[in-house]
TIPA-922234 format. One record per residue (C-alpha): residue in one letter; x, y, z. Coordinates in nm, 2 decimals, m for minus. Last residue first. Layout:
> rest xx yy zz
> A X Y Z
...
This chain:
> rest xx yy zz
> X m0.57 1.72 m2.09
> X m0.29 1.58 m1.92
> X m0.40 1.77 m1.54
> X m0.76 1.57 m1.66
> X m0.62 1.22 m1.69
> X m0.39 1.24 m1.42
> X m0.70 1.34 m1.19
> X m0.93 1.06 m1.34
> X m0.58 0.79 m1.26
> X m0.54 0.91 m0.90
> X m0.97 0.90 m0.85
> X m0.96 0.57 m0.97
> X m0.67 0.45 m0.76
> X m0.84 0.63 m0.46
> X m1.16 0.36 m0.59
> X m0.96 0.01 m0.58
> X m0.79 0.13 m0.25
> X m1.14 0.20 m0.09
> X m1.24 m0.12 m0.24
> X m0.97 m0.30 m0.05
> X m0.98 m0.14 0.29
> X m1.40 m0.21 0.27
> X m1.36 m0.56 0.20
> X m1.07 m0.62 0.49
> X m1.33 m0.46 0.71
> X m1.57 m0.72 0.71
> X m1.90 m0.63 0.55
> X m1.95 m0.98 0.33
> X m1.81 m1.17 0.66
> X m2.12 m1.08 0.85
> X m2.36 m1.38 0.63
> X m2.08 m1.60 0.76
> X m2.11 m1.50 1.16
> X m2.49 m1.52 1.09
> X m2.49 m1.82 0.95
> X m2.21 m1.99 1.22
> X m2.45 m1.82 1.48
> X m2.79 m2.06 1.38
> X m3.04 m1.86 1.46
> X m3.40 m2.04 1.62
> X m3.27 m2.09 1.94
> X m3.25 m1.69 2.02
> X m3.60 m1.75 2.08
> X m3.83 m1.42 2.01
> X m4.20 m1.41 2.12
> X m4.20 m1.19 2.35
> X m3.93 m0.96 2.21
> X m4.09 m0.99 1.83
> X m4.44 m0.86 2.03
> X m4.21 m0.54 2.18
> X m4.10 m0.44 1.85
> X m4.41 m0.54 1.66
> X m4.59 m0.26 1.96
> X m4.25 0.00 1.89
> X m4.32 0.01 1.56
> X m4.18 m0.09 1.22
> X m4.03 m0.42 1.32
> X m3.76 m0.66 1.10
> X m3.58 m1.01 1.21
> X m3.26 m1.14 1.26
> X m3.02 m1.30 1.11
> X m3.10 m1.56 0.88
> X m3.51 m1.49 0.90
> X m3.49 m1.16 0.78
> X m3.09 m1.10 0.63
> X m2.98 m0.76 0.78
> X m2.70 m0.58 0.60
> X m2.88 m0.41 0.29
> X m3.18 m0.38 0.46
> X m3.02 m0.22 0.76
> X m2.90 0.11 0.54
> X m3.25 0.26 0.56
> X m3.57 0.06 0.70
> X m3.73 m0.20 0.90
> X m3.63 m0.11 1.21
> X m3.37 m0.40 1.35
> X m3.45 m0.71 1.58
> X m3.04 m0.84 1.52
> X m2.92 m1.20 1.56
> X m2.56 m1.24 1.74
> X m2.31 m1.45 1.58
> X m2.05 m1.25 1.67
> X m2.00 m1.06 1.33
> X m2.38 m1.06 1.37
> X m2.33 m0.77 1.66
> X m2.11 m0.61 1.47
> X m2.32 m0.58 1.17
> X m2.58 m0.47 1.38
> X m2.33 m0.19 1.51
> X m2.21 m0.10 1.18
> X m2.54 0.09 1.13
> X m2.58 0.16 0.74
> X m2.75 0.50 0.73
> X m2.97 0.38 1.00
> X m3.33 0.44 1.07
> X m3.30 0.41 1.47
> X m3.42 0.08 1.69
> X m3.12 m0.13 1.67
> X m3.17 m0.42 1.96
> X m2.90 m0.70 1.96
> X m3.06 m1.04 2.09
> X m2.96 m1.31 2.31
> X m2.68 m1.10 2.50
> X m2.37 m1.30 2.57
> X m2.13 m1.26 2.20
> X m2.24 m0.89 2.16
> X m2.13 m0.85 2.55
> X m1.82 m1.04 2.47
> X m1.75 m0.75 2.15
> X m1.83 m0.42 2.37
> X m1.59 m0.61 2.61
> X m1.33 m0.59 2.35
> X m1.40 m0.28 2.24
> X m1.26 m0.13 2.60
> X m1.38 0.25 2.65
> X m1.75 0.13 2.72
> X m2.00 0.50 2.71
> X m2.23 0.44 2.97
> X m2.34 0.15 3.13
> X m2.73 0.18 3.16
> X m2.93 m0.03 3.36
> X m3.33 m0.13 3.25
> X m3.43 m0.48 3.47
> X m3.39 m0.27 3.79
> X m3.70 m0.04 3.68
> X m3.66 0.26 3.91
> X m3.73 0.47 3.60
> X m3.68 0.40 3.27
> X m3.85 0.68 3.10
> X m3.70 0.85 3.33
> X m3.32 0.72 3.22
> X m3.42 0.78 2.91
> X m3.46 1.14 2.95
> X m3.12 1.21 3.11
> X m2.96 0.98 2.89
> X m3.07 1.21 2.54
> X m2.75 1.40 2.54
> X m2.52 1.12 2.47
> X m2.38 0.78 2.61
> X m2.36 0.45 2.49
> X m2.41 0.10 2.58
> X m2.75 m0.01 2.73
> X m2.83 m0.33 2.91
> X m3.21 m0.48 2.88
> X m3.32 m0.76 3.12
> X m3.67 m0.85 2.98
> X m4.01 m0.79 3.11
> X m4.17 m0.79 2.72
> X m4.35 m0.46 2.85
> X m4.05 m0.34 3.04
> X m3.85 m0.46 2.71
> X m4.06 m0.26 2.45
> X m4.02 0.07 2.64
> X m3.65 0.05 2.67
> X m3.61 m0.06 2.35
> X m3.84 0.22 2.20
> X m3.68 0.52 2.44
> X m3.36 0.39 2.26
> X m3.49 0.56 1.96
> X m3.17 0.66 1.81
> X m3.32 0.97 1.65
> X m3.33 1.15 1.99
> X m2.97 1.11 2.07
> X m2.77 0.84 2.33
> X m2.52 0.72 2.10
> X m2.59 0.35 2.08
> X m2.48 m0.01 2.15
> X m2.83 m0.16 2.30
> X m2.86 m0.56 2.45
> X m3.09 m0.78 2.51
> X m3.03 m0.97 2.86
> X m3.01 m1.36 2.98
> X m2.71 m1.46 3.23
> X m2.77 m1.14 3.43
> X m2.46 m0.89 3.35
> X m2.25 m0.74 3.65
> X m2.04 m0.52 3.41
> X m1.71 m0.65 3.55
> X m1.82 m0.97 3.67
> X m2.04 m1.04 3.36
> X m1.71 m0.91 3.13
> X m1.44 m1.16 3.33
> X m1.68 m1.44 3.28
> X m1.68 m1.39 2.91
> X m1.33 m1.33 2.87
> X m1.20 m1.68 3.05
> X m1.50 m1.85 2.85
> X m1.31 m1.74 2.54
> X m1.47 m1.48 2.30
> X m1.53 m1.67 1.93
> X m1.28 m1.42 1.70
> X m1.53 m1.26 1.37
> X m1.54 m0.91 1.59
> X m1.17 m0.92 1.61
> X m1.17 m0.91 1.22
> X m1.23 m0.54 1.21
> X m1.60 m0.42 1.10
> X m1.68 m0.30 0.74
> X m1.78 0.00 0.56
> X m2.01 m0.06 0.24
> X m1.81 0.16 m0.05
> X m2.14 0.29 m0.29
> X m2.00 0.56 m0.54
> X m2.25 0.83 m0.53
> X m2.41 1.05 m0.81
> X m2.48 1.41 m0.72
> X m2.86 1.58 m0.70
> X m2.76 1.76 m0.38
> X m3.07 1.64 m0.15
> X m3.25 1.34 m0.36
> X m2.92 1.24 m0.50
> X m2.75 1.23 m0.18
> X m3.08 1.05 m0.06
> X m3.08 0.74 m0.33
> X m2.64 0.70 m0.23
> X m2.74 0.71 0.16
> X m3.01 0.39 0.11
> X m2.73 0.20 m0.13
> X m2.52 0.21 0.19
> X m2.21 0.41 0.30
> X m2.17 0.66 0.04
> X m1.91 0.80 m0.16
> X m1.88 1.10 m0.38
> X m1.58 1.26 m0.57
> X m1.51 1.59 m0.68
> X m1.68 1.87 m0.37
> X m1.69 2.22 m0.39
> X m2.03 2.23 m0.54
> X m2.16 2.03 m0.23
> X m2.04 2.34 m0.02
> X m2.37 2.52 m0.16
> X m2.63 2.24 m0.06
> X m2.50 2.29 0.32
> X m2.47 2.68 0.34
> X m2.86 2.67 0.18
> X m2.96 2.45 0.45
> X m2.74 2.63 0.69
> X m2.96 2.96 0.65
> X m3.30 2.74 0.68
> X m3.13 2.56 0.99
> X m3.05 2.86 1.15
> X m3.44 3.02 1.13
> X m3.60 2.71 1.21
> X m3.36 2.59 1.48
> X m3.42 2.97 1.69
> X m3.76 2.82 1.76
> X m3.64 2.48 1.90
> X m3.37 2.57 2.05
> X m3.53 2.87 2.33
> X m3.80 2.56 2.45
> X m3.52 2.31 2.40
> X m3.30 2.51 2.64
> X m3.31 2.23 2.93
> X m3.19 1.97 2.66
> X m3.34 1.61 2.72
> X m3.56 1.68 2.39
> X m3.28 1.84 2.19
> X m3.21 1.58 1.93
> X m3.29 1.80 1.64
> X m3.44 1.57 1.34
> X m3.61 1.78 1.09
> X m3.53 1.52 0.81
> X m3.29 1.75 0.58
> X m3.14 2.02 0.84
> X m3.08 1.79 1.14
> X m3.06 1.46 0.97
> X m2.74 1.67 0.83
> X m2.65 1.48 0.46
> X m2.59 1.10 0.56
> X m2.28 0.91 0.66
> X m2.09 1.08 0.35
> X m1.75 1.00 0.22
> X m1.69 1.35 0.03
> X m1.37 1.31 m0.19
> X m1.12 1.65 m0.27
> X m0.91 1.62 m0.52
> X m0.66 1.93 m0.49
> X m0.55 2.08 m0.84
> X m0.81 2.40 m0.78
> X m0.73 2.42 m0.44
> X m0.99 2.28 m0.13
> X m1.25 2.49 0.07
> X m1.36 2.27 0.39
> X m1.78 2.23 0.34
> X m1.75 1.82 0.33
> X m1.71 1.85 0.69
> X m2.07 1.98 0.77
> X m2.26 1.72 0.88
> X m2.30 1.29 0.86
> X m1.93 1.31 0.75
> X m1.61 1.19 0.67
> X m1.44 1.44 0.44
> X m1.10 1.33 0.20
> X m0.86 1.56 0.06
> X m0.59 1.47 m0.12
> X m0.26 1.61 m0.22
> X m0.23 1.85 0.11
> X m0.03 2.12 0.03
> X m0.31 2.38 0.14
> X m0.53 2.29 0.36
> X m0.60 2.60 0.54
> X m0.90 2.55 0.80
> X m1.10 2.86 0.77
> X m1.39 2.72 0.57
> X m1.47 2.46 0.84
> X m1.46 2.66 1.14
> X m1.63 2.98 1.01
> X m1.92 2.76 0.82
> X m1.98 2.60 1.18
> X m2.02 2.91 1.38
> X m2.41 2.91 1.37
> X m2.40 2.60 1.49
> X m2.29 2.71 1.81
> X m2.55 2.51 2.04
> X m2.29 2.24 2.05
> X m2.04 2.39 2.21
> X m2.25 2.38 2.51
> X m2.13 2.02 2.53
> X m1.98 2.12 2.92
> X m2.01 2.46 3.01
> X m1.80 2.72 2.84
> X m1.42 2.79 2.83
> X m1.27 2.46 2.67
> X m1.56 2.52 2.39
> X m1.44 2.83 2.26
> X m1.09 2.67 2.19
> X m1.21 2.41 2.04
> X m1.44 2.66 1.81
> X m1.14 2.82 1.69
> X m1.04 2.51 1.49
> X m0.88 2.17 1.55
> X m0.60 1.99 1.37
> X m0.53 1.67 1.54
> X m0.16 1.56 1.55
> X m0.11 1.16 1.65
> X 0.05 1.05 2.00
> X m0.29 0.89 2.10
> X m0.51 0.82 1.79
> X m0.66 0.47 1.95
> X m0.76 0.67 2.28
> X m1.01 0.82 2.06
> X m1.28 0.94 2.35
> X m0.98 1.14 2.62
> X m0.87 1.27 2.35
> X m1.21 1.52 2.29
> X m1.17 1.68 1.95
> X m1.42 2.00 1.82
> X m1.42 2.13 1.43
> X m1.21 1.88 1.30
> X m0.89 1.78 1.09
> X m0.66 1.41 1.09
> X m0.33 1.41 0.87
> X m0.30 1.12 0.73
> X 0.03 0.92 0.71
> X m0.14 0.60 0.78
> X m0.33 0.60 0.44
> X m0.52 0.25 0.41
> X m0.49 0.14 0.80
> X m0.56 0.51 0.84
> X m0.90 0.40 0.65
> X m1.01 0.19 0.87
> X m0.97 0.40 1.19
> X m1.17 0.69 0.96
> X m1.45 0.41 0.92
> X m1.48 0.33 1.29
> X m1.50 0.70 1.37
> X m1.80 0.71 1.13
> X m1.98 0.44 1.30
> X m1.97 0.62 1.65
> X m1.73 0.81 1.95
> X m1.81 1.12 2.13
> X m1.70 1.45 2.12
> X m1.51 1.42 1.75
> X m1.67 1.70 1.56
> X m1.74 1.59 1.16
> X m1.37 1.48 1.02
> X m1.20 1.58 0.75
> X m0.90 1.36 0.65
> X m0.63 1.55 0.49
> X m0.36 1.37 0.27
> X 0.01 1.41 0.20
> X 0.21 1.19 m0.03
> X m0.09 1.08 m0.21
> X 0.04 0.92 m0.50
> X 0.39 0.84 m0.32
> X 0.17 0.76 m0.01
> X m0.07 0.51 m0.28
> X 0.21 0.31 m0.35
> X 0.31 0.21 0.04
> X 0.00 0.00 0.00
């Protein structure tokens, strides 16, 4: 791979604000296994999440700086200063530019001989599906109103930074339809894919270790989530009260506060918080009966986690996890929160057989993703030779 340095000797990766880990950090890890001399931008970085990038440079922007002096994750009620960030990073000299995002990062201003490829979670939910994950928030009566006029002004910011961008790629065939819908631009599909760890049976040593640590009944379902409104975790918690199963949430965000009244006193609801070690993440896949994914997903590499355990998946019937979830091999569909809660009565994790589901997770590994992402920044090397020979 050493070829594509001396074709890309230096290369940006834009990143959306790193405050709390997800699916799009686990594609950006991927890809510095691709392009390990990448230099690594964003808006807002908290080290203390990506303890996998320790010792490596991240470039930041005034609004780090802001944020160290203002309440905790009040940063993110300065939207309005997101076009600043981003347009004021200076990125000259860098070969290739490459933007992982669900928001704004695609909007960096790149040179007229700089390539510059957009690898896009989703355009903003916020600004394109309404969704503004300020429910828990204590200023959602002031954010809710001021959201109409800000998002209407970063609507038109959003669709005009798509101009800047070369190259496309999305994460699922779902994400390729709406970037066409939103900035009429054809998309390269490159499905990302989990590490082989997730494939490796956990030993019975690990496994014990984990319910000690984590204090785990011997039957639960299980949630690995951000904690925001569009995740739906309210659903999962709802449906396994009713169903009276042992639910154990992963994750953290600013929607815990809620759920955790929702939940109540309920003893059979705990929440764990954000999990720094993957590996237990990856026993607690192998333990739990049944993986829970209750949002409309761009692709959702947690499900695919999960089955890269042999883990079945009760999934929303909709967006990136029809392309990864096979109904009746490895899991099943709802639509509501009442089929949600019926599949959790009547679900027996006898039915799946975990060598299927392990197999049926191979075709998103991340060894497939690494090599198609080579395959297409070849592309893009020989379109940009191509055009400076013209």
């Amino acid at each position: 791979m050493n070829y594509l340095q001396e074709r890309f000797p230096k290369v940006a990766i834009v990143a959306d604000q790193m405050s709390s880990f997800g699916g799009a950090d686990r594609e950006m890890y991927s890809i510095l296994k691709l392009l390990p001399h990448a230099e690594i931008f964003t808006v807002v970085f908290n080290r203390e999440k990506y303890p996998e990038l320790e010792g490596r440079t991240i470039h930041t922007s005034f609004v780090q700086k802001i944020s160290n002096v203002l309440p905790k994750h009040f940063y993110r009620h300065l939207k309005v200063l997101t076009p600043f960030a981003y347009e004021n990073f200076d990125l000259r000299g860098y070969d290739l530019v490459i933007s992982i995002s669900a928001g704004p990062a695609k909007g960096v201003i790149t040179g007229l001989d700089q390539p510059h490829i957009a690898m896009v979670m989703t355009p903003p939910r916020s600004l394109w599906d309404k969704e503004l994950n300020v429910r828990a928030s204590r200023l959602k009566a002031l954010y809710r109103p001021i959201s109409v006029v800000l998002n209407t002004y970063m609507r038109v910011w959003d669709w005009t930074i798509s101009r800047r961008v070369d190259y496309w790629t999305a994460n699922s065939k779902y994400i390729a339809r709406k970037i066409w819908k939103t900035y009429k631009k054809k998309a390269t599909v490159l499905y990302p894919g989990v590490e082989e760890k997730y494939f490796l049976d956990s030993s019975e040593k690990e496994k014990r270790k984990v319910i000690k640590k984590y204090n785990l009944p011997k039957n639960f379902v299980l949630v690995v989530s951000r904690l925001y409104d569009h995740k739906r975790v309210d659903w999962a918690i709802n449906a396994c009260k009713k169903a009276k199963k042992q639910l154990i949430i992963v994750g953290e965000g600013p929607d815990r506060r809620y759920l955790e009244k929702i939940a109540g006193k309920d003893e059979s609801i705990r929440f764990l918080g954000f999990v720094k070690d993957d590996m237990d993440v990856k026993t607690m896949y192998a333990l739990s009966d049944v993986l829970l994914f209750c949002a409309l997903e761009d692709f959702g590499l947690v499900p695919v986690e999960a089955m890269a355990s042999g883990t079945p998946v009760l999934g929303f019937k909709d967006g990136g996890l029809l392309e990864t979830v096979k109904e009746g091999l490895t899991g099943e569909f709802f639509t509501t929160q009442e089929e949600l809660t019926s599949s959790l009565i009547n679900f027996h994790k006898t039915r799946y057989n975990r060598q299927l589901i392990k197999k049926h997770a191979q075709l998103f590994s991340e060894r497939k993703f690494i090599n198609n992402l080579e395959q297409y920044l070849n592309k893009v090397y020989e379109k940009e030779q191509e055009r400076e020979d013209r």
